[in-house]
N, CA, C and O atoms as a GROMACS GRO file, in nm:
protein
  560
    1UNK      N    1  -1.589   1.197   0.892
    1UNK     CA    2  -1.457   1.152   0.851
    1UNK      C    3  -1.396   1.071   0.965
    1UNK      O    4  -1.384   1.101   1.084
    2UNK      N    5  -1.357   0.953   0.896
    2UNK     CA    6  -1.304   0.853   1.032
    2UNK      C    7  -1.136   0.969   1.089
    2UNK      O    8  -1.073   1.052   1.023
    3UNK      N    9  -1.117   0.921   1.234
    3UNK     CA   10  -0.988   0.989   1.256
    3UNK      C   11  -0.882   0.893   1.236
    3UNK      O   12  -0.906   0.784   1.183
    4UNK      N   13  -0.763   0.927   1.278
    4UNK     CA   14  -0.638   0.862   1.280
    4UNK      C   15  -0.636   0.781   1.408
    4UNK      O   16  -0.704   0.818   1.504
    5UNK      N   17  -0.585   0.707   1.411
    5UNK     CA   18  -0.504   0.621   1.480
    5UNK      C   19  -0.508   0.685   1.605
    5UNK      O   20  -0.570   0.646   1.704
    6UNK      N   21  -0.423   0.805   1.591
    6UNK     CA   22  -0.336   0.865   1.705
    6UNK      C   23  -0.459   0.964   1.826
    6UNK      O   24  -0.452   0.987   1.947
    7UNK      N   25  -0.554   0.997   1.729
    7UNK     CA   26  -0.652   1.058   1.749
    7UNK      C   27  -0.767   0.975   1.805
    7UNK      O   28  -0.848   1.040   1.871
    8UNK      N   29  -0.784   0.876   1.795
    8UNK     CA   30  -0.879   0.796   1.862
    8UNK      C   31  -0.760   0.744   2.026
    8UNK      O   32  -0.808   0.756   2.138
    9UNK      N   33  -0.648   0.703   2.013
    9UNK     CA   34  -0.574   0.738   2.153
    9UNK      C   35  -0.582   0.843   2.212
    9UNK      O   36  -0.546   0.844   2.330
   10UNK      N   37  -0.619   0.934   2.168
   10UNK     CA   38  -0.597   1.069   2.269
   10UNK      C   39  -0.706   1.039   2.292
   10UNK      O   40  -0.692   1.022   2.413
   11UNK      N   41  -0.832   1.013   2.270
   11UNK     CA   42  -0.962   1.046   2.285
   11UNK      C   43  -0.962   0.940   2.402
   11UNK      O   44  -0.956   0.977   2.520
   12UNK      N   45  -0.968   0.819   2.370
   12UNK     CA   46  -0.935   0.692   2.489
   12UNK      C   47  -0.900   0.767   2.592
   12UNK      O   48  -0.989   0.778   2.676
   13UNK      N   49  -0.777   0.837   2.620
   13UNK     CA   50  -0.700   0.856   2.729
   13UNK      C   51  -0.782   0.954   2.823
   13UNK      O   52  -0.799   0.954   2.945
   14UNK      N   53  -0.819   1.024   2.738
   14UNK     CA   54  -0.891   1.161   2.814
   14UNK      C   55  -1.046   1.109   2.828
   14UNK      O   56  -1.115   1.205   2.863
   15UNK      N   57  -1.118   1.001   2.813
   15UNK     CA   58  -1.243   0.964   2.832
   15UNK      C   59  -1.312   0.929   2.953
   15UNK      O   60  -1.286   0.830   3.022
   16UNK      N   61  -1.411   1.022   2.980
   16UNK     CA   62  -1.444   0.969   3.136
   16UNK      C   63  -1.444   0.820   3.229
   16UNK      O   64  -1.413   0.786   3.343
   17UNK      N   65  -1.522   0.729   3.048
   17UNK     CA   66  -1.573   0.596   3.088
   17UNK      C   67  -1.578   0.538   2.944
   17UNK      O   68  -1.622   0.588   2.841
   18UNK      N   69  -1.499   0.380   2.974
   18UNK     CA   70  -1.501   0.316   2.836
   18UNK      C   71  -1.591   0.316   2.710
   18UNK      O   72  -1.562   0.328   2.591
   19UNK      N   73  -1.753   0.293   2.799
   19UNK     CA   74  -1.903   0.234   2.728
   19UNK      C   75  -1.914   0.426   2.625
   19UNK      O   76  -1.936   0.437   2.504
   20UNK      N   77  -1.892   0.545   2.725
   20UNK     CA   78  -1.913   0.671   2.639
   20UNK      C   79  -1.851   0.681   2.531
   20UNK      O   80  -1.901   0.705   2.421
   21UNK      N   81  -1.703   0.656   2.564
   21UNK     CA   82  -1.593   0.627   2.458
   21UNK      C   83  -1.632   0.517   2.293
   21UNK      O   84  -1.652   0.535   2.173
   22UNK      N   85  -1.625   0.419   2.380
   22UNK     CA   86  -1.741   0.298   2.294
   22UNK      C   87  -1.858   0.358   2.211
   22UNK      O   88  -1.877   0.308   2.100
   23UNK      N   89  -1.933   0.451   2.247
   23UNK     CA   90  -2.068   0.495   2.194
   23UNK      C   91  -2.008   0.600   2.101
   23UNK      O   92  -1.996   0.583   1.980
   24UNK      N   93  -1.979   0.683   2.151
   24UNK     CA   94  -1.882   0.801   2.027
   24UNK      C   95  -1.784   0.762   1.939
   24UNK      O   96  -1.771   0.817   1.830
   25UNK      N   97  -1.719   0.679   1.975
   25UNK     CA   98  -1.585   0.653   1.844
   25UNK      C   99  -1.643   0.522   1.787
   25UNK      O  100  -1.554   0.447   1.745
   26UNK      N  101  -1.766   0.476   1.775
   26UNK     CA  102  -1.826   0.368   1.702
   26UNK      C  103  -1.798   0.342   1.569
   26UNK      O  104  -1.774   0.228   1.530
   27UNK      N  105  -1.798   0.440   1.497
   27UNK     CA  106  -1.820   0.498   1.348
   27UNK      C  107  -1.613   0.456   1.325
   27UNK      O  108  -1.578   0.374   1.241
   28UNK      N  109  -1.518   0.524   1.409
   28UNK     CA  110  -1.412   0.493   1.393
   28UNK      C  111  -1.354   0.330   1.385
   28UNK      O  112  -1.249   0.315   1.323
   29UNK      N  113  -1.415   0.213   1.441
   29UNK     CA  114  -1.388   0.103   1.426
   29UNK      C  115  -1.407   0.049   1.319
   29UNK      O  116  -1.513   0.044   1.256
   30UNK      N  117  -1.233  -0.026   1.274
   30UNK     CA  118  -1.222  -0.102   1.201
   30UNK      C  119  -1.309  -0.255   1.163
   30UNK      O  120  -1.352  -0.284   1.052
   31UNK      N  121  -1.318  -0.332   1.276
   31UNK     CA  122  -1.335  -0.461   1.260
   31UNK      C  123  -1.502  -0.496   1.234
   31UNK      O  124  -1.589  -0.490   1.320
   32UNK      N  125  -1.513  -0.522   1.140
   32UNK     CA  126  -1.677  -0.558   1.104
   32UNK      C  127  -1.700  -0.737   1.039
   32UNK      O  128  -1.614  -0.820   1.014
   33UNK      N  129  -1.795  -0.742   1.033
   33UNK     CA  130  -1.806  -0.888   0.936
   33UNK      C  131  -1.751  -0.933   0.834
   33UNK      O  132  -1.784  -0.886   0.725
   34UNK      N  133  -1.677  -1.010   0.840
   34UNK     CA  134  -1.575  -1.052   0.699
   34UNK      C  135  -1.671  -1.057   0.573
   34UNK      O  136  -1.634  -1.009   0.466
   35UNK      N  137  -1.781  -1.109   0.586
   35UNK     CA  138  -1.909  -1.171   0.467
   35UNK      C  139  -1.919  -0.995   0.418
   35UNK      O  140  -1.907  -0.958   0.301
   36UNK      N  141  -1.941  -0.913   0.523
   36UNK     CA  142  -2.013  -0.784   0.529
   36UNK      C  143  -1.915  -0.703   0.410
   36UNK      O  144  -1.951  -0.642   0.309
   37UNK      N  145  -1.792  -0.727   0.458
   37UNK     CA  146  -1.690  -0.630   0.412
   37UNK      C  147  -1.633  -0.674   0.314
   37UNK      O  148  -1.545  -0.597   0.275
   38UNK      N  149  -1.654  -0.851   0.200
   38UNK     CA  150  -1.578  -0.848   0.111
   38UNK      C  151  -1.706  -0.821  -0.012
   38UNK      O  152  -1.680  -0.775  -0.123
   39UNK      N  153  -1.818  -0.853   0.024
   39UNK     CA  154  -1.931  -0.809  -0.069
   39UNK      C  155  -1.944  -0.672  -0.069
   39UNK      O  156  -2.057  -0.649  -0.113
   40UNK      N  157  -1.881  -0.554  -0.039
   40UNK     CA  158  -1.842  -0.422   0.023
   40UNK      C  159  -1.710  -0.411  -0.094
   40UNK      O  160  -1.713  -0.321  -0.177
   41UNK      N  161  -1.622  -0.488  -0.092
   41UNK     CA  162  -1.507  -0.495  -0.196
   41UNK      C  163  -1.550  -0.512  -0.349
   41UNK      O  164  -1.535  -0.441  -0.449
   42UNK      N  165  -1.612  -0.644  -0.324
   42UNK     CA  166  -1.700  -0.646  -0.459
   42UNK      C  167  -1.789  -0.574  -0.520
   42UNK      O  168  -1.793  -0.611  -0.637
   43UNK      N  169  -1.876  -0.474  -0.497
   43UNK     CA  170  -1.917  -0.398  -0.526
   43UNK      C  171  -1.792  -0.272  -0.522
   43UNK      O  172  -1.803  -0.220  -0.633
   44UNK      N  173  -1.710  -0.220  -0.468
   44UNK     CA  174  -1.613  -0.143  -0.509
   44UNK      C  175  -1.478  -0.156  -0.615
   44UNK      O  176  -1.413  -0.061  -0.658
   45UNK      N  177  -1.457  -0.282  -0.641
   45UNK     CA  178  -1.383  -0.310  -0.718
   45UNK      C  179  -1.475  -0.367  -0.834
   45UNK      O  180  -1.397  -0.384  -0.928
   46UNK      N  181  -1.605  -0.406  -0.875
   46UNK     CA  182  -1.705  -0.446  -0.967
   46UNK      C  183  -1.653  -0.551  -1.013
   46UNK      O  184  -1.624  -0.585  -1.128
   47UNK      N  185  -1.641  -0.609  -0.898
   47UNK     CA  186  -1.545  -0.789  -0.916
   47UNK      C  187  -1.679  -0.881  -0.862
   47UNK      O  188  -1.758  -0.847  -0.774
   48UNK      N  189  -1.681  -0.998  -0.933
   48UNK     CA  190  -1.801  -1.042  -0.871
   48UNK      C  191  -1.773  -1.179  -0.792
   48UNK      O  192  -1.666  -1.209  -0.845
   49UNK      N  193  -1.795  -1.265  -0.716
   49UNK     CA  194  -1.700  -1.330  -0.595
   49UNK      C  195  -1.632  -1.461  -0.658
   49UNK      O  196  -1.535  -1.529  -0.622
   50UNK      N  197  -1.726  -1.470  -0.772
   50UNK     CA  198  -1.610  -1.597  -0.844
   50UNK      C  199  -1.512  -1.565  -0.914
   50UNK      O  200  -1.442  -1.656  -0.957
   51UNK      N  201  -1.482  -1.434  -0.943
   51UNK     CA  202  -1.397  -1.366  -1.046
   51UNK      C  203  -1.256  -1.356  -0.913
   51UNK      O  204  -1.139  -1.393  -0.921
   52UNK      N  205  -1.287  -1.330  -0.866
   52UNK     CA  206  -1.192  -1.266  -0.663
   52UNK      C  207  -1.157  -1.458  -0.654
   52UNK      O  208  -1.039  -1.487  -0.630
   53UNK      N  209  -1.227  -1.538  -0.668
   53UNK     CA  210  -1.245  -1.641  -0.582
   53UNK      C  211  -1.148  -1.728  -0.704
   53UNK      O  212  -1.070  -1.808  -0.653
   54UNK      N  213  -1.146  -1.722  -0.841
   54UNK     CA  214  -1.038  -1.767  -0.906
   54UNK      C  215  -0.962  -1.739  -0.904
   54UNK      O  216  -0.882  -1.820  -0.950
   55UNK      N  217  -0.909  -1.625  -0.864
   55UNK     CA  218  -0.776  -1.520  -0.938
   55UNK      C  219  -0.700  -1.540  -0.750
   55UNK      O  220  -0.591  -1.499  -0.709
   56UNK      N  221  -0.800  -1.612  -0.680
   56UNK     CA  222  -0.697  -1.592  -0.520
   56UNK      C  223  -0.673  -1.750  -0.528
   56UNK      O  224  -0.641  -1.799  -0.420
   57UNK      N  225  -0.682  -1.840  -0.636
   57UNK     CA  226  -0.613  -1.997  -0.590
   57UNK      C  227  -0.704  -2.060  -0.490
   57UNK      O  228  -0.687  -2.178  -0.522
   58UNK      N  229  -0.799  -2.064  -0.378
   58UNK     CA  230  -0.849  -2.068  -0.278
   58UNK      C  231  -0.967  -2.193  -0.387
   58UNK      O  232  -1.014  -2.189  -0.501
   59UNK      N  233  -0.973  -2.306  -0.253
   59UNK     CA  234  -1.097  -2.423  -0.304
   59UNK      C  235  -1.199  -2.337  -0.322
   59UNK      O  236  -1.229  -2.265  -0.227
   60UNK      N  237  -1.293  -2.326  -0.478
   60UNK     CA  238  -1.395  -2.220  -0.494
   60UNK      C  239  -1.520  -2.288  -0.323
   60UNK      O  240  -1.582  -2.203  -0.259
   61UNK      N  241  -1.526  -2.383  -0.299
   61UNK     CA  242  -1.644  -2.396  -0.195
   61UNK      C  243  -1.612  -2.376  -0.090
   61UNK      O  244  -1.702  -2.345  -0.012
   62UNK      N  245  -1.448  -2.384  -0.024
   62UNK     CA  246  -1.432  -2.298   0.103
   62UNK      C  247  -1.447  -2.125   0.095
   62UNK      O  248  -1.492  -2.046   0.178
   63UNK      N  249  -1.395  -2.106  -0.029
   63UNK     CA  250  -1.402  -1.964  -0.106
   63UNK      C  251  -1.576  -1.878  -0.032
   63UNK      O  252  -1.587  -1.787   0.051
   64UNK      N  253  -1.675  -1.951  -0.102
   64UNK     CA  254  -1.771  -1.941  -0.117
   64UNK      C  255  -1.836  -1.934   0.062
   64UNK      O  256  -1.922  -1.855   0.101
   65UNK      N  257  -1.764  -2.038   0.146
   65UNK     CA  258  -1.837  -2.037   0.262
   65UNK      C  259  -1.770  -1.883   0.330
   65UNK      O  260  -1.844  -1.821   0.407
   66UNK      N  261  -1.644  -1.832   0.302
   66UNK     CA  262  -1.617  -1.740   0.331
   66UNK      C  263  -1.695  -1.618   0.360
   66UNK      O  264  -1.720  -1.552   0.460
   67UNK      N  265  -1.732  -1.614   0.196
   67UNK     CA  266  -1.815  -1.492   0.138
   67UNK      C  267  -1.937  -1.499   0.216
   67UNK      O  268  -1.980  -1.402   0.277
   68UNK      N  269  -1.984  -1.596   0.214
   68UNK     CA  270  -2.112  -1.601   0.331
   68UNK      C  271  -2.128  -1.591   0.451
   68UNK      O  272  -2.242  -1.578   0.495
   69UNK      N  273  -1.972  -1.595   0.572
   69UNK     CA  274  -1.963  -1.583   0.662
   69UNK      C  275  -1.975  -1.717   0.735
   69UNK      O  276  -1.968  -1.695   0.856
   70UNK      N  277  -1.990  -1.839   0.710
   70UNK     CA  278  -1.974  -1.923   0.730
   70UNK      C  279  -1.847  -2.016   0.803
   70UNK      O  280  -1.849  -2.110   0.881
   71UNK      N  281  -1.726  -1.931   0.729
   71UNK     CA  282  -1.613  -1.984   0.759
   71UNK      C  283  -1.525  -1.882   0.812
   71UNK      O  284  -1.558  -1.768   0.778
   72UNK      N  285  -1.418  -1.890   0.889
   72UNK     CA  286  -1.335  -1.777   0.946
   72UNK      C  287  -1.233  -1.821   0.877
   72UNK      O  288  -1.211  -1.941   0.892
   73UNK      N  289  -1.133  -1.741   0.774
   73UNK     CA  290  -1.036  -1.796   0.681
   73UNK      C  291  -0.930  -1.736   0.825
   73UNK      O  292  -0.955  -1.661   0.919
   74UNK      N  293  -0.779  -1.827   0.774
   74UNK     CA  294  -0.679  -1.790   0.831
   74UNK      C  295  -0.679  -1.675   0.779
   74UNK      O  296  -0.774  -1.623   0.721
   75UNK      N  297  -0.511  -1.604   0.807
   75UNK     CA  298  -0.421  -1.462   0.771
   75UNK      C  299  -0.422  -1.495   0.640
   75UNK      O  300  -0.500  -1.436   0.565
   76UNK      N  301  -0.311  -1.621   0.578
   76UNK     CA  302  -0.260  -1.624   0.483
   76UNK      C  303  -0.417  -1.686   0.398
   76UNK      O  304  -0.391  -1.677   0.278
   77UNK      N  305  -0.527  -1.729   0.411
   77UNK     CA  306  -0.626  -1.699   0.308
   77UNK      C  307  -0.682  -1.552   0.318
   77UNK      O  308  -0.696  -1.498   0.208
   78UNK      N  309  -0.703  -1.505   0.386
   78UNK     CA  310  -0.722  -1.379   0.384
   78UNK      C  311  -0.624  -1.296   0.277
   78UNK      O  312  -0.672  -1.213   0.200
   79UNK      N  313  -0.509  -1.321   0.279
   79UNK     CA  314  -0.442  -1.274   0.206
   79UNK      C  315  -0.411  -1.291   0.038
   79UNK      O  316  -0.341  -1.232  -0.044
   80UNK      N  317  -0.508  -1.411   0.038
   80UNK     CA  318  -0.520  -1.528  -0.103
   80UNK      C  319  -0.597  -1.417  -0.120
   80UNK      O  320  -0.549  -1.325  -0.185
   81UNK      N  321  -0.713  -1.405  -0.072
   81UNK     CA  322  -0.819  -1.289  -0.112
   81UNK      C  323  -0.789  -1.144  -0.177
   81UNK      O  324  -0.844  -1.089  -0.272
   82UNK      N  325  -0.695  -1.106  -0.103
   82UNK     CA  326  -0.668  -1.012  -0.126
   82UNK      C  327  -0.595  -0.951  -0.237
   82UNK      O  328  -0.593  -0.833  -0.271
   83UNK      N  329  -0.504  -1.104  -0.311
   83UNK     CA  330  -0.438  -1.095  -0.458
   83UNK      C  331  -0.549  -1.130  -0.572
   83UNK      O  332  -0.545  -1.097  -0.691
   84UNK      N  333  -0.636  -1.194  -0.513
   84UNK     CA  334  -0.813  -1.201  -0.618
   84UNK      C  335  -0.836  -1.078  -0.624
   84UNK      O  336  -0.810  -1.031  -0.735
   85UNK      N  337  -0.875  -1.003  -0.548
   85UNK     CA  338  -0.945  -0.869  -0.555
   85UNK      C  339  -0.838  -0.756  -0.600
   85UNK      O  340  -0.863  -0.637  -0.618
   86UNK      N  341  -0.696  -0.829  -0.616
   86UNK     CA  342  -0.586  -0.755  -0.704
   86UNK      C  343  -0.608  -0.589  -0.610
   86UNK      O  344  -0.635  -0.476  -0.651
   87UNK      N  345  -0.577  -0.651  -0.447
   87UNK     CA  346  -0.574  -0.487  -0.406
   87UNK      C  347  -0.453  -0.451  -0.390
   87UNK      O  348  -0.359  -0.523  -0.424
   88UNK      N  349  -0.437  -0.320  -0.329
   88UNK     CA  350  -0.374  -0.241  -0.300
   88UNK      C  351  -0.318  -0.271  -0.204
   88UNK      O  352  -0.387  -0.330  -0.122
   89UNK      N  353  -0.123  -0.240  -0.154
   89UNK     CA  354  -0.113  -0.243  -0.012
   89UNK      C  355  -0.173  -0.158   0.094
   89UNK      O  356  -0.190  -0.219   0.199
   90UNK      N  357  -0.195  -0.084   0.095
   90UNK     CA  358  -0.345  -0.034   0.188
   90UNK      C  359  -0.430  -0.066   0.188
   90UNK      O  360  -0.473  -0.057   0.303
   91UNK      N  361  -0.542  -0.129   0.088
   91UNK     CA  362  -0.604  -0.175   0.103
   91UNK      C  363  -0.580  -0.295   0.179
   91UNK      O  364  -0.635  -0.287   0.289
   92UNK      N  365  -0.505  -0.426   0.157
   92UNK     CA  366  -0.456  -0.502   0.223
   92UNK      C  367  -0.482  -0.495   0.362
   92UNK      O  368  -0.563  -0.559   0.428
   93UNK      N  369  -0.389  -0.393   0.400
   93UNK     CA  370  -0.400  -0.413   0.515
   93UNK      C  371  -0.486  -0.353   0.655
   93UNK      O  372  -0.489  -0.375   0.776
   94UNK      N  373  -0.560  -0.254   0.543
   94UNK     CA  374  -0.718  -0.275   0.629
   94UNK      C  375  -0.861  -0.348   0.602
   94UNK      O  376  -0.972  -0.322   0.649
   95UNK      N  377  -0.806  -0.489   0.475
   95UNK     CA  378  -0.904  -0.560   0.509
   95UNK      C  379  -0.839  -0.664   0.624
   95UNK      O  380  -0.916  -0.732   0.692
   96UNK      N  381  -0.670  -0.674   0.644
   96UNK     CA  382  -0.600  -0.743   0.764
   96UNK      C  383  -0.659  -0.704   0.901
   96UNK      O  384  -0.711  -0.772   0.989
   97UNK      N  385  -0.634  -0.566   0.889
   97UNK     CA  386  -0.708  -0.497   1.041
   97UNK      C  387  -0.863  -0.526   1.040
   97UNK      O  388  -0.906  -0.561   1.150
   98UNK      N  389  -0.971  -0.517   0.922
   98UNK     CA  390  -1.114  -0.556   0.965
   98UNK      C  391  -1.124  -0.705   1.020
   98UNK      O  392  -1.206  -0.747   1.102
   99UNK      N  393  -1.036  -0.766   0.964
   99UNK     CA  394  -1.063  -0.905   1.027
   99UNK      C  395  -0.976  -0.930   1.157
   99UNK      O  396  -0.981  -1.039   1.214
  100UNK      N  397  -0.897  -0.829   1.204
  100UNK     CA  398  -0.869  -0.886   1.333
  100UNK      C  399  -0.729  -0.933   1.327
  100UNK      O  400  -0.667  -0.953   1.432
  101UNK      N  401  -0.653  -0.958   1.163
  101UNK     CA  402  -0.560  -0.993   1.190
  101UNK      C  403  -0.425  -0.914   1.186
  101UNK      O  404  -0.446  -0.798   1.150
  102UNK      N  405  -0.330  -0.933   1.204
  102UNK     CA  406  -0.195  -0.791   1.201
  102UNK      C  407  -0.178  -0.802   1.064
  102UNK      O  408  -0.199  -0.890   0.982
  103UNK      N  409  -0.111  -0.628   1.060
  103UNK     CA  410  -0.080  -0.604   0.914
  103UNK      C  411   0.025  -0.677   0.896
  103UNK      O  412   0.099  -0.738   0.973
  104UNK      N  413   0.022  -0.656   0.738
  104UNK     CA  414   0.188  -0.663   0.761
  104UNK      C  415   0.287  -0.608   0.771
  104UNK      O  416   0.297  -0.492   0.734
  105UNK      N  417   0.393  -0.679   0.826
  105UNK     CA  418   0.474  -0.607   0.880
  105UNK      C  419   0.617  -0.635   0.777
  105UNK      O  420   0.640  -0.739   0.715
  106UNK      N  421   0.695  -0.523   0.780
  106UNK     CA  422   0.820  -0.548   0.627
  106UNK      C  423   0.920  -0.575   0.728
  106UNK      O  424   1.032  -0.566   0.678
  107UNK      N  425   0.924  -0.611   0.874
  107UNK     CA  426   1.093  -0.645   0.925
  107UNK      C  427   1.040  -0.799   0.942
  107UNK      O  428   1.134  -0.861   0.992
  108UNK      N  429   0.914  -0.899   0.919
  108UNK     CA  430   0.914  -1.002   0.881
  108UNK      C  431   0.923  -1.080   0.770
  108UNK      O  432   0.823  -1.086   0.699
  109UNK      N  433   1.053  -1.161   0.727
  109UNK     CA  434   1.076  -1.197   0.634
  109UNK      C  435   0.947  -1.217   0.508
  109UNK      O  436   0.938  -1.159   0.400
  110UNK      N  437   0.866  -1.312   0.563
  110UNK     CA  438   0.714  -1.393   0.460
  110UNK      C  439   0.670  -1.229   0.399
  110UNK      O  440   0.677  -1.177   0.288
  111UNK      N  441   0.621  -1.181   0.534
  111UNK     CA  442   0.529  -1.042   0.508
  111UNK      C  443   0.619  -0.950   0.412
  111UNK      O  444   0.544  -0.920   0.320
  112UNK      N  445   0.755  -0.885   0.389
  112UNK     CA  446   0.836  -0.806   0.327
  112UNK      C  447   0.798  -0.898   0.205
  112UNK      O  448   0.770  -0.838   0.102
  113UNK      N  449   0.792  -1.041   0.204
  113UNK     CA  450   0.791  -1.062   0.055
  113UNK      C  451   0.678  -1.067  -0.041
  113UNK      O  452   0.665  -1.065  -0.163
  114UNK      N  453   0.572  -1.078   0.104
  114UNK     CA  454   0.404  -1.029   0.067
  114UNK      C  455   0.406  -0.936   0.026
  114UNK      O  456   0.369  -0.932  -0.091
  115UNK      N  457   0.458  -0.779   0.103
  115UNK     CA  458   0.426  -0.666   0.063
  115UNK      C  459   0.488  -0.656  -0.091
  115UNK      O  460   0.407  -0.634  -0.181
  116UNK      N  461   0.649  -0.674  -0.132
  116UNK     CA  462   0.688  -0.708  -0.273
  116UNK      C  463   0.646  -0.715  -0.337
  116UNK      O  464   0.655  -0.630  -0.425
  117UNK      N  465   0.535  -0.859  -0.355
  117UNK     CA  466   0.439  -0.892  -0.450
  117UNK      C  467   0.343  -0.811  -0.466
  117UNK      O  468   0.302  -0.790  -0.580
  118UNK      N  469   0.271  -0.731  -0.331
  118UNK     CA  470   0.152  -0.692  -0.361
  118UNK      C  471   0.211  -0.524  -0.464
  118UNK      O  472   0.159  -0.460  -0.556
  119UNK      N  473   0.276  -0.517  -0.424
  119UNK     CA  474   0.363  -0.364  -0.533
  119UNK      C  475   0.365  -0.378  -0.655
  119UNK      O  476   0.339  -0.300  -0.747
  120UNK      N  477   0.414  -0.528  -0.650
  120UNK     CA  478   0.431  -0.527  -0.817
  120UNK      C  479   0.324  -0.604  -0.875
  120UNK      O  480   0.341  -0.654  -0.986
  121UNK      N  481   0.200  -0.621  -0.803
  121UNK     CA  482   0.075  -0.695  -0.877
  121UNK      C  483   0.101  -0.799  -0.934
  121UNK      O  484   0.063  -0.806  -1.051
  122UNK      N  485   0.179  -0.927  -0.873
  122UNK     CA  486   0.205  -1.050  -0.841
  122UNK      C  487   0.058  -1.100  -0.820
  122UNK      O  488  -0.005  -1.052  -0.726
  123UNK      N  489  -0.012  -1.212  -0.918
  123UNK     CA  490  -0.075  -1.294  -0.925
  123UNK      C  491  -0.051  -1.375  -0.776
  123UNK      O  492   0.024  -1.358  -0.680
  124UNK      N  493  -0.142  -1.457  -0.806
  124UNK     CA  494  -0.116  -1.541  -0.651
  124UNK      C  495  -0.038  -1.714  -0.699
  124UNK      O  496  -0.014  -1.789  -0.604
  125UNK      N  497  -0.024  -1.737  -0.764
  125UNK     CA  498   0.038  -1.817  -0.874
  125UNK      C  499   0.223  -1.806  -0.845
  125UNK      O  500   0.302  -1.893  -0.808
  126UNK      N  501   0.246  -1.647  -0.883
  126UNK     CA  502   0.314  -1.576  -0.890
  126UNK      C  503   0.391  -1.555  -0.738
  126UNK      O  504   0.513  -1.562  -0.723
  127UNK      N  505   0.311  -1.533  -0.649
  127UNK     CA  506   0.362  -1.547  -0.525
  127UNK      C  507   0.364  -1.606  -0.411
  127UNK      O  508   0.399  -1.571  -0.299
  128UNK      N  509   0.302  -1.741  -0.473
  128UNK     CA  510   0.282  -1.822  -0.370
  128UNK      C  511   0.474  -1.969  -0.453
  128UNK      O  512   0.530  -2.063  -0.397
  129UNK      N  513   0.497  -1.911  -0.580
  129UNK     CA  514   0.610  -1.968  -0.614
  129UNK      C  515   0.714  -1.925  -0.546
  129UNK      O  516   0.794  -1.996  -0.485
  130UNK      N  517   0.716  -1.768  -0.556
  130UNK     CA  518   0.816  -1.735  -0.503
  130UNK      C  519   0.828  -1.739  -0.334
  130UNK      O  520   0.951  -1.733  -0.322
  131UNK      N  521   0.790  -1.744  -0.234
  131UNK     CA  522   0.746  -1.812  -0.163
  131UNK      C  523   0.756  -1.943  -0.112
  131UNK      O  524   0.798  -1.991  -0.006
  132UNK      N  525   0.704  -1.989  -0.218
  132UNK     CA  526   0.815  -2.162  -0.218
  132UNK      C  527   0.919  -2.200  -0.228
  132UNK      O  528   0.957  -2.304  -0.175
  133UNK      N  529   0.984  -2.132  -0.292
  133UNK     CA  530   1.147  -2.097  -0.352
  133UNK      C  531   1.210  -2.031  -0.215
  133UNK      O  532   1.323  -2.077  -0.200
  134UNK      N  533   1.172  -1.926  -0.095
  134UNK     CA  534   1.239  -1.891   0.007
  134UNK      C  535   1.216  -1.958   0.110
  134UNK      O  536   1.255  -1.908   0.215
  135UNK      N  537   1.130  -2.120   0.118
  135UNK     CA  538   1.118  -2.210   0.204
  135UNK      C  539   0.941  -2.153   0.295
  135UNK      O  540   0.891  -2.232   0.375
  136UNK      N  541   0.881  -2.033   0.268
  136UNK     CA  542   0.771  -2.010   0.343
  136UNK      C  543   0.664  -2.135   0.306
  136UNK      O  544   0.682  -2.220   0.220
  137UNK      N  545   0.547  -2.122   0.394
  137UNK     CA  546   0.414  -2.130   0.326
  137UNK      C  547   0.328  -2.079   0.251
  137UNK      O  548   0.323  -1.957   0.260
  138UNK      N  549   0.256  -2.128   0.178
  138UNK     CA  550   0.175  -2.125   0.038
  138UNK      C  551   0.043  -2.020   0.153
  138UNK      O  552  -0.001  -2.033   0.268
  139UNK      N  553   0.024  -1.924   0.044
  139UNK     CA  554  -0.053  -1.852   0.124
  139UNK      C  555  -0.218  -1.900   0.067
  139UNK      O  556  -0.312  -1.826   0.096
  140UNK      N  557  -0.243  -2.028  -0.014
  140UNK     CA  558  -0.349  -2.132   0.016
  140UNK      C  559  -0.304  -2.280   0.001
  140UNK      O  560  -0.383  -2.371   0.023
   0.00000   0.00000   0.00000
């Protein structure tokens, strides 16, 4: 069972030496291969990558270089992705943390209106208007 947060800090703190630390809490790290972890989605959600890859607005052939690992998408495609695969705000935001990028956060205006949408299962259509309408960027 992966630990918490708080629990992999204590462990850090009290660790003789980084590399031991490193070798034991391996299994606890978030950040893996983007290619690795959305074909990992797709098979858990039984979405198949053009089905994810229409429903997130995203050019299907940058889409595609994604899925292969080819391409490093920004936050806000990452986040296109993430209204394709119609996830969850938790989910969200530990496919944000596997890739390295910050969650989101609700005392930033864009992100509070990200999280909004993702609650109420806002299409990406859907929230990339509204969005436009509060002066942000198009999250493709």
């Amino acid at each position: 069972m992966k630990k918490s947060t708080e629990e992999l800090l204590k462990t850090l703190k009290h660790a003789p030496d980084y590399d031991s630390y490193l070798k034991n809490e391996q299994e606890n790290f978030t950040v893996c291969p983007l290619s690795d972890y959305l074909s990992a989605l797709c098979a858990k959600k039984n979405t198949a990558p053009a089905q994810c890859i229409s429903r997130s607005g995203l050019d299907r052939t940058y889409a595609y270089q994604i899925f292969s690992g080819h391409k490093n998408p920004t936050r806000d495609k990452v986040l296109a992705l993430c209204f394709g695969f119609l996830l969850s705000l938790d989910e969200t935001q530990t496919l944000l943390k596997c890739t390295g990028y910050g969650p989101l956060y609700p005392r930033d205006p864009k992100d509070s209106l990200i999280i909004f949408a993702l609650q109420r299962n806002y299409s990406i259509a859907d929230v990339n208007e509204l969005l436009f309408e509060k002066g942000f960027s198009l999250l493709h």
